[in-house]
N, C-alpha and C positions, 0 to 999 in steps of 0.2 A: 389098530390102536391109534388114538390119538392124541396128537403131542402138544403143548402149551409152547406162543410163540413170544415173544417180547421181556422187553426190562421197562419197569414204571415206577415213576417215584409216584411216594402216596404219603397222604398224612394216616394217623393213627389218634384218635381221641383221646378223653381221659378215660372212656369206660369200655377201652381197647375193641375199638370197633375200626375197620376199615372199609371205608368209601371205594370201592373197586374199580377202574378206567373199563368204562363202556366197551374197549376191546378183551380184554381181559374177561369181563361179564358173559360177552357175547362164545367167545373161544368154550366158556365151562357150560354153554348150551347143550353142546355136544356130550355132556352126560347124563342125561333125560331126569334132570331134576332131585338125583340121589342126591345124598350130605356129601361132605367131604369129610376129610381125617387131615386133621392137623397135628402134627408129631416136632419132633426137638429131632434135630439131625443128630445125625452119629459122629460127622467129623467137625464141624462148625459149631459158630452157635449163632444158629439163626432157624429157622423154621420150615418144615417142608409139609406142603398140602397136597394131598395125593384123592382125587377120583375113586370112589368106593370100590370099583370093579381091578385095579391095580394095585389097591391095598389088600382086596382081599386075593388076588393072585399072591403076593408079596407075605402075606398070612400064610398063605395052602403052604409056602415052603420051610417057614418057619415053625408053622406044628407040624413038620414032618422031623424036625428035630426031637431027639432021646431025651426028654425031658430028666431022666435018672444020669445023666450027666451033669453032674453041676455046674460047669460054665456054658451049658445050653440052658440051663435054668436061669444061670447068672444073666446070660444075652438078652435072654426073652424078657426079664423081667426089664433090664436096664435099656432097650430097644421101647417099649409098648410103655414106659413109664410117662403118667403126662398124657398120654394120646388121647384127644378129645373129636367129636363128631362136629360138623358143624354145615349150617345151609345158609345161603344169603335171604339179607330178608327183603321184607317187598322194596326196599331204596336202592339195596344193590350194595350193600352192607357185608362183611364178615366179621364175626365175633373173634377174638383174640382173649383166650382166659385170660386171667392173670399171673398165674405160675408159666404158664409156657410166656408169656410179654416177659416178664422178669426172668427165664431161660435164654430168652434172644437179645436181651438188652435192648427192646426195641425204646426209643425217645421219640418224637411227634415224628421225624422226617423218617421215612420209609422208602424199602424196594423189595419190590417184587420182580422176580428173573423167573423166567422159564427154564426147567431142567429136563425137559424132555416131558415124559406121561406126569409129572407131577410139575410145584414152582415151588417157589422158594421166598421164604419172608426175612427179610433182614434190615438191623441197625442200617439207614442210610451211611456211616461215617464205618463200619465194619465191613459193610459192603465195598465200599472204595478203596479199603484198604487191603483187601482178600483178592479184588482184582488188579491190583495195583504192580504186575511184577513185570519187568523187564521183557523186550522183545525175545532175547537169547534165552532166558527162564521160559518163559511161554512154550518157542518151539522147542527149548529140551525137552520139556514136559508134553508136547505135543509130538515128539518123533517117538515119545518114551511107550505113548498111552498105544499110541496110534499107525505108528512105524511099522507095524510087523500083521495091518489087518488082514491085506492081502493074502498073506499067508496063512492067518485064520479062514476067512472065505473059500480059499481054496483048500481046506481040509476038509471043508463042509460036502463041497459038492458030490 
């Protein structure tokens, strides 16, 4: 699987299109020209584009949810809400609806971060402020996530 590497700041137009860095362009080569899926994240508000073959892994597990549950009805609807398709065009261009731009608060200055198989589209001034926490907050949060892999790994083997 392939994972998206860097952070770029980028403008966004009026008719929410984004001009995408040549490396960035080059990196989504490596999905043989399918669309992508652009979706409204679940804990932010900024935007996540995800490679058609990770969204549809990412699908298979969510219709394997009880649909006769109502808060798997509730998720699915309020998850896939917004979700649009989308391909670069011949400049090198991504389209941004309009209802997901006004989900992420996006204004002309722009960033795009890598999150691993998918990136992420966000407010430049939202952005700096989500990464904006303390050395000591970081590694709590980084002993918190990540403290106890080893001992995942080794339950695997």
């Amino acid at each position: 699987m392939k994972n998206f590497i860097g952070t770029y700041e980028c403008k966004i137009d009026d008719k929410g299109r984004i001009k995408l860095p040549a490396s960035l362009t080059k990196q989504m080569e490596h999905f043989a020209d399918e669309p992508f899926v652009i979706k409204r994240s679940v804990f932010q508000k900024c935007l996540e584009v995800y490679p058609m073959k990770p969204w549809e892994k990412l699908m298979a597990k969510i219709n394997g949810l009880n649909r006769f549950v109502k808060k798997n009805a509730d998720f699915i609807r309020m998850f896939t809400a917004g979700v649009k398709t989308a391909e670069l065009d011949n400049v090198g261009r991504l389209q941004i609806s309009k209802d997901l731009t006004q989900f992420a608060n996006l204004g002309k200055d722009i960033v795009i971060t890598s999150a691993g198989e998918l990136f992420e589209i966000w407010d430049k001034d939202s952005y700096e402020q989500v990464i904006s926490v303390s050395e000591s907050d970081f590694a709590s949060l980084a002993e918190d996530v990540m403290g106890n892999l080893n001992e995942i790994d080794n339950e695997n083997l």
